[in-house]
C-alpha positions in Angstrom: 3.2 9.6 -0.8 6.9 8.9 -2.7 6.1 9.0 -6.2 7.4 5.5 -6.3 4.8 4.0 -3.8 2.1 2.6 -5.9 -1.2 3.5 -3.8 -4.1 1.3 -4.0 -7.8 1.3 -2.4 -10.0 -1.6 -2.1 -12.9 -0.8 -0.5 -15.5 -4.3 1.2 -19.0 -4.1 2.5 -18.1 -4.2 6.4 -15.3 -5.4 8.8 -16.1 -8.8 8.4 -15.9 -8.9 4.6 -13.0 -6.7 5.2 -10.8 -9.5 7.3 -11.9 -12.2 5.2 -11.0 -10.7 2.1 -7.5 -9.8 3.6 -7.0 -13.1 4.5 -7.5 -14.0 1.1 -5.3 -11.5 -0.3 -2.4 -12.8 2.4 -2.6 -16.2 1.4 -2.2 -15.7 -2.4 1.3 -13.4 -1.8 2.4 -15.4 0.5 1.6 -18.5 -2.1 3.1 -16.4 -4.7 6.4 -15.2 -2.8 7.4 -19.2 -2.6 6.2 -19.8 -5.9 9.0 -17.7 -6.6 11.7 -18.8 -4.3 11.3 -16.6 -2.1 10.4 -16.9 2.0 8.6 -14.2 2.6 9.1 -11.9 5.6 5.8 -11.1 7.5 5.1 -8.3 9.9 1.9 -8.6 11.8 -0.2 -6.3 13.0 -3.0 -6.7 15.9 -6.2 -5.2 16.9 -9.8 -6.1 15.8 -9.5 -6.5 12.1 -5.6 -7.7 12.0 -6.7 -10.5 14.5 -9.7 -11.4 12.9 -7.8 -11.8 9.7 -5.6 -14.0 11.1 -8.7 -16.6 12.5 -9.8 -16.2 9.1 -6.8 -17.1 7.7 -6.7 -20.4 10.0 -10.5 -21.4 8.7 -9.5 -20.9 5.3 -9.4 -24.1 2.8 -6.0 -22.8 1.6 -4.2 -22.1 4.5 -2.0 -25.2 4.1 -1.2 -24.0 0.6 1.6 -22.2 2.3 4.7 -23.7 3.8 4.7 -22.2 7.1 7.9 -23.4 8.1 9.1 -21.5 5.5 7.6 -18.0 6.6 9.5 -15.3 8.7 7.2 -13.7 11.4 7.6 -10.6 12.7 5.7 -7.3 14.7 5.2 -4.0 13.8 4.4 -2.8 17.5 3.1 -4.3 21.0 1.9 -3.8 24.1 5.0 -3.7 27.0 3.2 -6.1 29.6 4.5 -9.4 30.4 4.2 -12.5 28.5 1.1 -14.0 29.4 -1.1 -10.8 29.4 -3.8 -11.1 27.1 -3.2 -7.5 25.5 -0.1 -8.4 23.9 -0.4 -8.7 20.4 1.9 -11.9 20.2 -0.2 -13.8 22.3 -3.4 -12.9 20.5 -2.1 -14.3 17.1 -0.7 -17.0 18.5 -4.3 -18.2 19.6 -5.7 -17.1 16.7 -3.1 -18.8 14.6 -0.4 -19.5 14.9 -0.9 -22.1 17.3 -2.3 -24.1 14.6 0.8 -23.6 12.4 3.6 -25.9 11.6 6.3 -23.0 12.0 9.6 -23.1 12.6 10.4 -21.5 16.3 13.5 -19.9 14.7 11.5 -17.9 12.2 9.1 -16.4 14.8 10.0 -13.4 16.0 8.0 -11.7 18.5 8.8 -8.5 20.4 10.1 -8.7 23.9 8.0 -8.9 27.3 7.9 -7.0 29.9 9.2 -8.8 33.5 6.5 -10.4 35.5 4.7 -7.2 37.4 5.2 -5.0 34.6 9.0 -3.3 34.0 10.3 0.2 34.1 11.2 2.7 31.5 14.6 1.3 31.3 13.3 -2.2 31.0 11.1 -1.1 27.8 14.2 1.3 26.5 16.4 -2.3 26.5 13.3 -4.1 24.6 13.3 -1.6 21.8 17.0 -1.6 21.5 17.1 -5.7 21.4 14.5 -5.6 18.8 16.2 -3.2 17.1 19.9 -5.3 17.2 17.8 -8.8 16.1 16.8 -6.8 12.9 19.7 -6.0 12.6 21.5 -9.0 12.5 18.3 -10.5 10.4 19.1 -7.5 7.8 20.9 -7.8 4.4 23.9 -6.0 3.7 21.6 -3.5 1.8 19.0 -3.5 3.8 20.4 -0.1 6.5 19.0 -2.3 9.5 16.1 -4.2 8.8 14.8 -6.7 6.8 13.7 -7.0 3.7 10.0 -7.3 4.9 7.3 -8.6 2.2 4.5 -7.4 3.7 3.7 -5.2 7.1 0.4 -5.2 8.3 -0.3 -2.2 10.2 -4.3 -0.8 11.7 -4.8 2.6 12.9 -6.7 4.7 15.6 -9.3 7.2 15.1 -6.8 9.9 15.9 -4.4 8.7 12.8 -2.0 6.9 14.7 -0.5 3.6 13.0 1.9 1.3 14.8 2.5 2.7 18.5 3.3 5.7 16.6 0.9 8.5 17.7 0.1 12.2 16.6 3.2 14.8 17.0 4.8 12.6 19.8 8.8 11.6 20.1 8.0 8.4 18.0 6.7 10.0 14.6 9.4 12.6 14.5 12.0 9.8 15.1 13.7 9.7 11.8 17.3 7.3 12.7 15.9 4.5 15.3 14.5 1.4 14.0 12.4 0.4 17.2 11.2 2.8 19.4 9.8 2.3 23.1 6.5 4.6 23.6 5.6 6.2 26.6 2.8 7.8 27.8 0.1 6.7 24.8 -3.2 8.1 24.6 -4.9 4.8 25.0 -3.7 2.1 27.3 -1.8 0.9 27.9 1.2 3.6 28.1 4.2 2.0 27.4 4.8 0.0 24.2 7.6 -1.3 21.9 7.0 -0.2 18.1 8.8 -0.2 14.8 9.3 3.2 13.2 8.1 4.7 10.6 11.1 4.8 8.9 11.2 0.9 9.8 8.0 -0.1 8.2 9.0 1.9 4.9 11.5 -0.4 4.4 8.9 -2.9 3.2 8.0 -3.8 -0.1 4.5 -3.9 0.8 2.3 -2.0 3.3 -1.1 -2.8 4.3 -3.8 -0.3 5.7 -6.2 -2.2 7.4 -8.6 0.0 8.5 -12.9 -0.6 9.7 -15.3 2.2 11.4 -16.5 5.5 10.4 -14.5 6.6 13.4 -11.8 6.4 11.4 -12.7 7.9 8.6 -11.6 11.5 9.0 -7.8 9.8 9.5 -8.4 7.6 6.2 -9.3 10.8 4.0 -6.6 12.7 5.2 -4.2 10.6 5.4 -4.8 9.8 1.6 -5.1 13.7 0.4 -2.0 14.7 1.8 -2.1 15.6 6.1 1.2 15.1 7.0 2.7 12.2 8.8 3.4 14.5 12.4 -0.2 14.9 12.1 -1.6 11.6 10.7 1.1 8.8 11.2 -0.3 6.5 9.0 0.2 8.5 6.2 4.1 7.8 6.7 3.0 4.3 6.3 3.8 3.5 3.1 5.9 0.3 1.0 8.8 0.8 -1.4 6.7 -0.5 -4.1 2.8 -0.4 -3.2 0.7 0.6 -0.4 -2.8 -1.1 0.0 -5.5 1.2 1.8 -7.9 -2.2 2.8 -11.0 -0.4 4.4 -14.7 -1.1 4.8 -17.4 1.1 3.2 -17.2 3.1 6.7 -13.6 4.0 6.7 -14.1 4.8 3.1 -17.2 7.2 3.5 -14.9 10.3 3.8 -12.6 9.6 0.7 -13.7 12.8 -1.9 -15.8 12.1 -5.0 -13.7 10.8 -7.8 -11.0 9.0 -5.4 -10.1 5.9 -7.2 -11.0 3.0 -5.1 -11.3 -0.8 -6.4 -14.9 -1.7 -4.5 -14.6 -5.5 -4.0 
């Protein structure tokens, strides 16, 4: 981890505790980022936990403490099928949330779809790179392609990988490209459009999100020093802090004397 990342650990009971408290923690820094002036700059995340999160997020009493209107939406990765496939990640927030959400279209901004039947290699190459130019243009003048992002929510997979960024593949070696198109991933299915890692480091804030002893091995690597080629998500890290949100599962490999906050 960069010296300047500040790490921290909180470790909850079990996935469920793990989401709601997450969707707690969202709600106050995204309160806190327009208490300030600020309109903070999102980047979801999907699987179990990241979209139970967000359906706790839309059952919670303060949800309409924020200005949703005022909130930029983004993805860290998704599934290259086309737009009304329930795998993609866009679609699965959207019914658990953001559906229910007085946004503003023009602050949404979800990765693109593959063509109706699915879409070839060239297809997802020309997703990545239009991803990749709408950053761009969304960037600051400092910002060396993409936005200043808040907060990026990212899971992981039992095998380490984070984003659509798997184990020694093209993507976790990628070191210049913003958005990648993935081919060929362990799990299905094969072909997604995914941030980098050097993308998501470009955010003030990352969060870990991360339930299931499966994954446990990963967590307690990734935290003790495995490299990034081996363990992507331990390139996933903010410019300021990186939050490692687990349940007492993910946790149960972390060595004796690891400071984690148990909440």
């Amino acid at each position: 981890m960069s010296a300047a990342t500040q790490v921290q650990v909180a470790v909850h009971p079990d996935k469920d505790a793990l989401a709601a408290a997450t969707a707690a923690r969202l709600l106050t820094a995204l309160v806190d980022l327009q208490a300030a002036g600020r309109v903070p700059r999102l980047v979801l995340t999907g699987g179990g936990v990241g979209i139970q999160l967000l359906r706790d997020v839309a059952a919670s009493g303060a949800r309409d403490a924020v200005d949703w209107a005022r909130v930029d939406l983004f993805w860290g990765d998704e599934r290259f099928v086309p737009a009304d496939d329930d795998e993609r990640n866009d679609r699965q927030a959207r019914e658990a949330l953001l559906d229910a959400l007085p946004l503003d279209p023009a602050r949404v901004h979800p990765m693109p779809a593959a063509p109706a039947g699915g879409g070839t290699r060239n297809d997802a190459l020309a997703a990545a790179a239009d991803y990749a130019r709408l950053l761009a243009e969304l960037a600051g003048p400092d910002d060396d392609g993409v936005p200043a992002f808040d907060v990026t929510l990212v899971g992981m997979g039992e095998e380490g990988h984070t984003l659509s960024v798997f184990p020694d593949s093209p993507a976790v070696h990628e070191q210049a490209a913003t958005v990648v198109a993935v081919f060929d991933c362990p799990k299905p299915p094969p072909t997604r459009i995914s941030l980098t890692l050097a993308a998501a480091r470009r955010s003030r804030e990352v969060w870990v999100v991360a339930a299931g002893a499966g994954k446990a091995p990963a967590v307690a690597g990734a935290l003790t020093g495995t490299p990034e080629t081996e363990l992507p998500v331990a390139g996933a890290r903010g410019t300021v802090t990186t939050r490692w949100l687990l349940d007492t599962e993910a946790a149960s490999d972390l060595p004796d004397g690891f400071v984690a906050r148990v909440s």
